[in-house]
C-alpha positions as a Markdown table, in Angstrom:
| # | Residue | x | y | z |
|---|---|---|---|---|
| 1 | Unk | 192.2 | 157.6 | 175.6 |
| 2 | Unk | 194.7 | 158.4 | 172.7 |
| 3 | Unk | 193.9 | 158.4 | 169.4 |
| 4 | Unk | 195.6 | 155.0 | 168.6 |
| 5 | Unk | 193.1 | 153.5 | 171.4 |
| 6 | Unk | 190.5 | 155.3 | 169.9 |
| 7 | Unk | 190.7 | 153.4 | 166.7 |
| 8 | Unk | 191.3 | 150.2 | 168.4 |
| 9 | Unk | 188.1 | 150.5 | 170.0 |
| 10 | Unk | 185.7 | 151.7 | 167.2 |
| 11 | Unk | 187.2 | 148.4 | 165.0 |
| 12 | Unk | 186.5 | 146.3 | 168.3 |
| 13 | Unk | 183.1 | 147.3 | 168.1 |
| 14 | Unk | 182.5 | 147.5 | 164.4 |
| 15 | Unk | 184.1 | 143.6 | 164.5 |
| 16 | Unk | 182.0 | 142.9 | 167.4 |
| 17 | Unk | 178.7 | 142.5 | 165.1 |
| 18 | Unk | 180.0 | 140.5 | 162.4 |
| 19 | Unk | 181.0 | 137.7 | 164.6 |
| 20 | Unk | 178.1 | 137.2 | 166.8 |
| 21 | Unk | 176.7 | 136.6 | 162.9 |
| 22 | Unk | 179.4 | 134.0 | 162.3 |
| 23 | Unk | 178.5 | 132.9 | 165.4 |
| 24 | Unk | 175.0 | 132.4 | 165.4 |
| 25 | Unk | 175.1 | 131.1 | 162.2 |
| 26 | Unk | 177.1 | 128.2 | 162.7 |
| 27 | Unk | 175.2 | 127.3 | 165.6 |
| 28 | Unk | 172.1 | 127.2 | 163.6 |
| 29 | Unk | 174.4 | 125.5 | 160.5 |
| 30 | Unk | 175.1 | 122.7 | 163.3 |
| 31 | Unk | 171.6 | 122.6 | 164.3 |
| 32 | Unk | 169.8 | 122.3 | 160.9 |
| 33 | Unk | 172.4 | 119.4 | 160.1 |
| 34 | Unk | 171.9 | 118.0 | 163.4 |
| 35 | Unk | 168.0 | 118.1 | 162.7 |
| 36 | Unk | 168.8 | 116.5 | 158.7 |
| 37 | Unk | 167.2 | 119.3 | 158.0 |
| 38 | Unk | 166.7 | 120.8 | 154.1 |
| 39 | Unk | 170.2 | 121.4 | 152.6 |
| 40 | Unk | 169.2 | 124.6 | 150.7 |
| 41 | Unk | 168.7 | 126.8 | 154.4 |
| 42 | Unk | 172.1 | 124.8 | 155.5 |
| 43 | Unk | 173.7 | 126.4 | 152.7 |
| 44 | Unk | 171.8 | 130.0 | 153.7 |
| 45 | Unk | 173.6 | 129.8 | 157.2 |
| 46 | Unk | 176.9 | 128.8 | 155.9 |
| 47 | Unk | 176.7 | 131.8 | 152.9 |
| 48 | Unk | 175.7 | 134.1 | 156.2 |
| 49 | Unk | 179.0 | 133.1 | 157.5 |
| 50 | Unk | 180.9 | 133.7 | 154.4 |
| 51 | Unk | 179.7 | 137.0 | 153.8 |
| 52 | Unk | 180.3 | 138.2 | 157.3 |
| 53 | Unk | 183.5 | 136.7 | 157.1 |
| 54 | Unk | 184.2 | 138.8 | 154.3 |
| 55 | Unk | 183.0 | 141.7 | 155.8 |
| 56 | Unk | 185.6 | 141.4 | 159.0 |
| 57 | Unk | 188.2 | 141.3 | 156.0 |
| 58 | Unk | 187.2 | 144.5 | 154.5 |
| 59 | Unk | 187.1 | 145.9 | 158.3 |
| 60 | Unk | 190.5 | 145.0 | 158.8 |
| 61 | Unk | 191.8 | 145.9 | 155.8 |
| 62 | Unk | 190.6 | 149.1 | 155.8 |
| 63 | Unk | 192.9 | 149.2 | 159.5 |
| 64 | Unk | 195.8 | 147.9 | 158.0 |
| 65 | Unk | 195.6 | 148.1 | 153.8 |
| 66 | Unk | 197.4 | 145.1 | 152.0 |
| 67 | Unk | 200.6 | 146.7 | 150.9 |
């Protein structure tokens, strides 16, 4: 493995974590709203999603710095 694939892989796996996150939070999101449930923990999930989101960002950036 080069170096170039090197790097591709460690930011696969540190993007990997992030969005199961995402992911399992808007599942839950869909759920809680499915179940009417208390609009406070909706807004948990979806500020779960938001900060992971965020984090991917910073992950990427840190590949490919805004110019």
């Amino acid at each position: 493995m080069n170096a170039e694939q090197d790097v591709l892989s460690r930011a696969a796996h540190q993007l990997r974590n992030p969005l199961n996150s995402i992911s399992i939070n808007a599942e839950l999101a869909r759920l809680q709203l499915q179940k009417h449930q208390d609009p406070s923990e909706i807004l948990l999930s979806i500020d779960r999603i938001l900060q992971e989101c965020k984090h991917c960002a910073t992950l990427l950036n840190e590949l490919n710095p805004p110019k």
